[in-house]
Each structure stands twice: as C-alpha cells, then as structure tokens.
C-alpha positions as CSV (number, residue, x, y, z in Angstrom):
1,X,8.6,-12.2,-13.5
2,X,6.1,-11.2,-11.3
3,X,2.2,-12.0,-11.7
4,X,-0.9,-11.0,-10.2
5,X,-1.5,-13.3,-7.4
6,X,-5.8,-12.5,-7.3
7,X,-8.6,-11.7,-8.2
8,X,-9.3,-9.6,-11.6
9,X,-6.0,-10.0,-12.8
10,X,-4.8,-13.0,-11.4
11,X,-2.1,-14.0,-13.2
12,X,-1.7,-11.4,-15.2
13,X,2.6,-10.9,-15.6
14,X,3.9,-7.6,-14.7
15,X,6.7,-5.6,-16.6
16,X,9.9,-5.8,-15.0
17,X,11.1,-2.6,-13.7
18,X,13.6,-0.2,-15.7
19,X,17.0,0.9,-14.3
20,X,18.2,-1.8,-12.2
21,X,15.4,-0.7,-9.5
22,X,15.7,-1.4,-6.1
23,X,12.6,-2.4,-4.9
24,X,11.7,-5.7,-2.6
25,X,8.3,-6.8,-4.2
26,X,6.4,-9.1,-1.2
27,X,6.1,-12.6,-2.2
28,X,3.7,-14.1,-3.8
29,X,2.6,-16.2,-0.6
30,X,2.6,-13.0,1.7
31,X,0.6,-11.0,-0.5
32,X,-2.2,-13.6,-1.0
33,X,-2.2,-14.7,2.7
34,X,-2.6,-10.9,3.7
35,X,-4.9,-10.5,1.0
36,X,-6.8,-13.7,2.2
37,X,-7.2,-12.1,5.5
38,X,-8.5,-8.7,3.7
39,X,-10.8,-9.9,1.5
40,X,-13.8,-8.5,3.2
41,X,-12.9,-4.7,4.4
42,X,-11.4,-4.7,0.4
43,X,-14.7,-4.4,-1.1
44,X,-15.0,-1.0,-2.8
45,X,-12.6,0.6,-0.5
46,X,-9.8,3.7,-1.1
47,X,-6.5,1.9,-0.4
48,X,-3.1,3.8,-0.1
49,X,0.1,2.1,-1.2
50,X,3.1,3.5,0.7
51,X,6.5,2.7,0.0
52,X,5.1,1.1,-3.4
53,X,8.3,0.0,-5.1
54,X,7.0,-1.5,-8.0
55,X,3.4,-0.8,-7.1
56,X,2.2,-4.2,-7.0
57,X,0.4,-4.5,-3.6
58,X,-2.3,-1.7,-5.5
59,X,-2.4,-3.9,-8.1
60,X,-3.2,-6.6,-5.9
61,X,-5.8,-4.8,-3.9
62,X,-7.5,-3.2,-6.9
63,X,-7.1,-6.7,-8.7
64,X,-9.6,-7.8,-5.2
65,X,-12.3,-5.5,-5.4
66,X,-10.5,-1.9,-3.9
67,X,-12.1,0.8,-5.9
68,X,-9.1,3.2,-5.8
69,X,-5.6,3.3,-5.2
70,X,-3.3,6.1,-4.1
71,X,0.3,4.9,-4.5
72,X,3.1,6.8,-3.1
73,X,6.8,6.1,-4.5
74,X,9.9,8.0,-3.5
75,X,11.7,7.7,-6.8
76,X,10.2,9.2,-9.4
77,X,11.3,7.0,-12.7
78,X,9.7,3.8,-10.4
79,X,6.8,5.8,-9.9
80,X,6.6,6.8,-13.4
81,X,7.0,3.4,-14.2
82,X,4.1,2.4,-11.9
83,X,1.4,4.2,-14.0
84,X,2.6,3.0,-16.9
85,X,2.4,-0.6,-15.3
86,X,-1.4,0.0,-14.6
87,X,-2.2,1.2,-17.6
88,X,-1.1,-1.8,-19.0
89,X,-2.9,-3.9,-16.8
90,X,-5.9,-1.7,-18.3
91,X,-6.6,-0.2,-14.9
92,X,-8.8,2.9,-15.6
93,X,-7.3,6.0,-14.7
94,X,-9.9,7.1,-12.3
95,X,-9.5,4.0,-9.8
96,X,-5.6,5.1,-8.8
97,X,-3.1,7.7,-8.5
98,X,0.5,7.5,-8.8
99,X,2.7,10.3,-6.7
100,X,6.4,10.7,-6.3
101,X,7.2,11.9,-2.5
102,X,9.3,11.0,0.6
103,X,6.6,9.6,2.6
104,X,7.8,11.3,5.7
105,X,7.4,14.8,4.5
106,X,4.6,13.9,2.7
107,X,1.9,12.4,5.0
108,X,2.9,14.9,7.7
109,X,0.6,17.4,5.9
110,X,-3.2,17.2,6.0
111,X,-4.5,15.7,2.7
112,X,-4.7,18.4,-0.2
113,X,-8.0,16.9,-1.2
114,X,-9.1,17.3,2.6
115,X,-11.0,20.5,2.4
116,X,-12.7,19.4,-1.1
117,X,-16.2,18.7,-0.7
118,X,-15.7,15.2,-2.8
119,X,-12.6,14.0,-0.3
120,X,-13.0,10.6,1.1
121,X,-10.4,9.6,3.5
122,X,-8.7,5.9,3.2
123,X,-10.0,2.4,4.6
124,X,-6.8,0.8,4.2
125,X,-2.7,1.1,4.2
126,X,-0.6,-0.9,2.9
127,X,2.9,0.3,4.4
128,X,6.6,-1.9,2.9
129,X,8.9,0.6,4.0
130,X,12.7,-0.4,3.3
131,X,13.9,-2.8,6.4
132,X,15.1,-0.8,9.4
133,X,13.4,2.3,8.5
134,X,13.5,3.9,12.3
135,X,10.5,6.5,11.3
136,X,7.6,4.3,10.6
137,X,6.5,5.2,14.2
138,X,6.1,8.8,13.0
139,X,4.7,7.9,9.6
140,X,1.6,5.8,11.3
141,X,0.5,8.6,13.7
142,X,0.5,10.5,10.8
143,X,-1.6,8.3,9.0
144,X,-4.2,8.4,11.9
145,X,-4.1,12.0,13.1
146,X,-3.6,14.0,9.7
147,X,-7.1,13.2,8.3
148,X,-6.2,10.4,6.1
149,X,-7.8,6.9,7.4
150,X,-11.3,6.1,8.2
151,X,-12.3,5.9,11.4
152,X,-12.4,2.0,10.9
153,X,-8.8,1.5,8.5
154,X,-7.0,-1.0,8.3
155,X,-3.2,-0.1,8.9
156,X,-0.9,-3.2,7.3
157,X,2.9,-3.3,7.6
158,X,5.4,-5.3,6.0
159,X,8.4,-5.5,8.1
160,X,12.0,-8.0,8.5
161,X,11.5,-9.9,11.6
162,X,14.7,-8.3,12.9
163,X,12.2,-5.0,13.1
164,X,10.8,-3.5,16.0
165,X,7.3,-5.4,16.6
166,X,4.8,-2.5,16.5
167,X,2.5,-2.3,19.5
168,X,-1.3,-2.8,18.7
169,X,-0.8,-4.4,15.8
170,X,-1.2,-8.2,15.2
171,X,1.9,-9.7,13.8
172,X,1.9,-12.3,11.0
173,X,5.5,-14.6,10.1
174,X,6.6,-15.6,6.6
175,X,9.5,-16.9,6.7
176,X,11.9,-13.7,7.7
177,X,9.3,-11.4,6.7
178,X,6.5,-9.8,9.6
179,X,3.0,-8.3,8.2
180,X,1.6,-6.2,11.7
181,X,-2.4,-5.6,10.7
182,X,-4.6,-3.1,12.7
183,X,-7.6,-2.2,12.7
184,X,-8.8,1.1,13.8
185,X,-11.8,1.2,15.7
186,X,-12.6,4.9,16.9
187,X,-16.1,5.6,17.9
C-alpha cells in the first residue's frame, strides 16, 4: 500500500491500481529525500509529472505546497485511475490535470495553453520514464525549448543506475536507483 510520504497528506494511503498496472512507484525514501531537497522552489509552483504511473510524485508535490499539477500518463485506464486517486485524496480539481499521451509526441508541440493570455509555463519536472528509455535526451530539450519550463525550472529524473548519466545534471544514488536534478538558470 502506498502512503503519502509529506506534507498535507502525509500518510494518507493510496488506492492500489486496477488491472494488474505496470507502473514502478519511487520509494518512499527517494521521494522524501528528493522532496527534502525541493522543499523550497515547491512553494506555490506549477509542477508537471511525466511518466506518472500511478501519479504519486504529484501527489507528493501538491501534498508539499505545489499549487498545480499537470500529470502526463501514457495508458489511459492508469491515467483515468489517477484523477480518480486525487479526487479521493480531496485534491480540488483546479490544482491538477490528468492527460493520457506518449510523452514523446506530446511535449514535442508547443503548449496548447501557450498562446492563452492566462498560460504560465512550469517551475518544475518530475520525469520516471521506464528504465532504458533511449529518448529522454529528446524529451528534455523539449521540455526547455517548446515553451514549457520557467526560465529558472527545475528538471528531476529518476533513472536505474545502469542509465546513461545525463550531463548537467547533479546525480543522486538510492540504492540501484539515480535522481539527476537541474536547475535552469537562463538570464
């Protein structure tokens, strides 16, 4: 069973996921070290979930102060699953979004909300693609270049220590598992 490791909800148990899902929640210890290490550039921010499994690193960073949460989810019963596990946390609608999308073909185009007058671009990332996935390269320029980070973001990636280290980042080890942080720092 997994719980809330912070924050708000701390503690707070989550439903296990329907249909034999697939998903690799991060540990309890890696999320609230990461977290630990986030606390600050949390407050109030817009924080995308990518790769979101069961949609518990939102959780996390909404349960820690993050004001709103776009979570992306390739399958869409998981994903579908994932709103209903927020709203049974009691998470208000208007502080996160749930879509289903490949993440690839998805944050290759330019935000929809870009050219609203009411879009604000993301301070943070939370990226757990599946171990070995050889297009994360491609998925971070994406990130930085198609309008959706702040110009001070924070890019996190959970990664097997068997992956590729990611240049620019700053690599954290638990146990078999790597967390690469960056922060953006354009002018």
């Amino acid at each position: 069973m997994l719980r809330i490791s912070g924050g708000l909800w701390c503690g707070r148990k989550l439903r296990p996921m329907a249909g034999g899902s697939t998903a690799r929640p991060t540990t309890a210890r890696v999320r609230e070290s990461v977290l630990a290490r986030l606390e600050s550039p949390l407050a109030e921010a817009r924080v995308l979930d990518l790769f979101a499994g069961s949609g518990l690193m939102g959780l996390e960073m909404l349960s820690r102060g993050a004001h709103f949460a776009l979570v992306v989810e390739k399958d869409p019963k998981q994903a579908q699953q994932i709103v209903q596990q927020y709203l049974h946390l009691g998470v208000p609608k208007a502080q996160f979004r749930v879509v289903s999308a490949d993440i690839l073909s998805w944050v290759k185009r330019p935000p929809v909300w870009l050219h609203k007058p009411d879009f604000l671009p993301f301070d943070m990332a939370y990226l757990d693609p599946p171990y070995g996935f050889e297009r994360l390269p491609v998925v971070l320029e994406m990130l930085e270049t198609q309008g959706w980070l702040t110009p001070q973001a924070y890019l996190v990636v959970e990664q097997s220590t068997r992956d590729p280290i990611l240049p620019g980042y700053e690599p954290y080890l638990y146990g078999d598992t790597r967390v690469s942080i960056r922060h953006l720092e354009h002018p």
